[in-house]
C-alpha positions in Angstrom: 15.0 -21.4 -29.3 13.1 -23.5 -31.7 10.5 -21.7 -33.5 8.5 -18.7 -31.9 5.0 -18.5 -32.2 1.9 -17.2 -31.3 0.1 -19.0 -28.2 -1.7 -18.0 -25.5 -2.4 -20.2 -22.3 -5.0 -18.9 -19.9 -6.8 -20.6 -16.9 -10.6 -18.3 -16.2 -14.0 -18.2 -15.6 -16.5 -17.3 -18.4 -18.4 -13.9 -17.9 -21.0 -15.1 -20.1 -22.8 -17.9 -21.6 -21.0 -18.2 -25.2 -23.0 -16.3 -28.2 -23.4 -18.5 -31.2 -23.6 -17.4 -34.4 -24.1 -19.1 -37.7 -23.2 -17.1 -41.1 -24.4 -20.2 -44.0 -22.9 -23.5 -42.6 -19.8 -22.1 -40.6 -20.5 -21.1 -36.9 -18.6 -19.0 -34.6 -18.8 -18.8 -30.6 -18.0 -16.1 -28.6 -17.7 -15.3 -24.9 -15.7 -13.2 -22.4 -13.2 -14.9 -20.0 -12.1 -13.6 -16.8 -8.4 -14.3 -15.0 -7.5 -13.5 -12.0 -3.9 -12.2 -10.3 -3.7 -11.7 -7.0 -0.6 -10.0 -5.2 -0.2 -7.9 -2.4 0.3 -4.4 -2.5 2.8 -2.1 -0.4 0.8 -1.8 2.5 0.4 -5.9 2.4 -3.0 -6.0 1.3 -4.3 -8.8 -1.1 -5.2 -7.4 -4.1 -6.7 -9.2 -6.6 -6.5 -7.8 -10.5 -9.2 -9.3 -13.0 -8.5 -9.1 -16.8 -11.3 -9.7 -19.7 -10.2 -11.9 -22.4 -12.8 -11.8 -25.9 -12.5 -15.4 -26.5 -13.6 -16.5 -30.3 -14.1 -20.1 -31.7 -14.4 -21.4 -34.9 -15.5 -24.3 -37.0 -16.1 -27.8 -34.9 -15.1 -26.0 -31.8 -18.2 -24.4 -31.1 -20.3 -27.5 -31.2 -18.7 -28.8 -28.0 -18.2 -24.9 -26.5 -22.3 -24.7 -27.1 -22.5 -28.0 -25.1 -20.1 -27.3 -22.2 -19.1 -23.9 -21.7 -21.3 -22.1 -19.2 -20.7 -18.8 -17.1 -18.2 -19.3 -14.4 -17.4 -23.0 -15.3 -13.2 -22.7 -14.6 -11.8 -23.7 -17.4 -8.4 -23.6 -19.5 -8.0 -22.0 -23.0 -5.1 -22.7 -25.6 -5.2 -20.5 -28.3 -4.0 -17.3 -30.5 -3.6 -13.8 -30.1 -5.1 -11.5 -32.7 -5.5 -8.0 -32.9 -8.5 -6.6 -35.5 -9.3 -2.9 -36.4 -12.4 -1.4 -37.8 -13.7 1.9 -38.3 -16.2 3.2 -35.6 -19.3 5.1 -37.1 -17.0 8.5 -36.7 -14.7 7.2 -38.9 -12.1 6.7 -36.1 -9.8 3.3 -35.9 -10.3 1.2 -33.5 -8.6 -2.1 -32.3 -9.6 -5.2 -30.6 -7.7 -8.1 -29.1 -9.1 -11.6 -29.4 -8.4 -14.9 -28.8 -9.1 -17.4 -31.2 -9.8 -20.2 -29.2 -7.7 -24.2 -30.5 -8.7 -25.7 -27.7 -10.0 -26.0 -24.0 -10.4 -27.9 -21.3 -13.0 -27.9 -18.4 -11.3 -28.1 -14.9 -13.9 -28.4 -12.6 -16.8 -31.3 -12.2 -19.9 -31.6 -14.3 -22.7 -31.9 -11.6 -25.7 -34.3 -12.7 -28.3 -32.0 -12.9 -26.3 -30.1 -15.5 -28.3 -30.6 -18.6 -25.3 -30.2 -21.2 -28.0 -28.1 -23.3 -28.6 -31.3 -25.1 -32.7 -30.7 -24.3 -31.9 -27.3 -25.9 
């Protein structure tokens, strides 16, 4: 089989504009992503099952996700799986899945009087 590894592949619409934040010179982007499976169900009735991805990206990345990425622009995400915990404020662990974004790719058109948020 070659060697394993973690990679995730998914094809969504961002929930959200991305949040950018900038700790010193290293900036971080972050924005939910939607999928979509649709199926039909035992009485034959499309049903349609939406799953939020936290989608994280690092380093020169986010330049070109604070550019482009916009909510509900379709788009395709390459990228890791990683699981975080932390301690809520009553001292209980919790998780949270995220993935940390390589690379991505918009798939439908740039219209012209999208501004790119180079006047930004």
């Amino acid at each position: 089989m070659g060697t394993l590894r973690n990679s995730v592949h998914l094809i969504g619409r961002p929930g959200m504009d991305p949040e950018i934040k900038t700790f010193g010179e290293k900036k971080t982007a972050r924005f939910t992503l939607a999928t979509n499976d649709k199926y039909y169900n035992d009485k034959m009735e499309l049903v349609t099952d939406t799953q939020w991805h936290n989608i994280v990206a690092f380093g020169k990345t986010v330049d070109t996700v604070e550019k482009l990425v916009r909510k509900g622009r379709l788009m395709a995400v390459d990228g890791k799986i990683h699981t975080r915990q932390y301690e809520d404020k009553d001292k209980n662990k919790r998780y949270i899945t995220e993935i940390y974004m390589d690379e991505f790719m918009l798939i439908d058109k740039v219209s012209n009087d999208d501004d790119l948020r180079n006047d930004e």
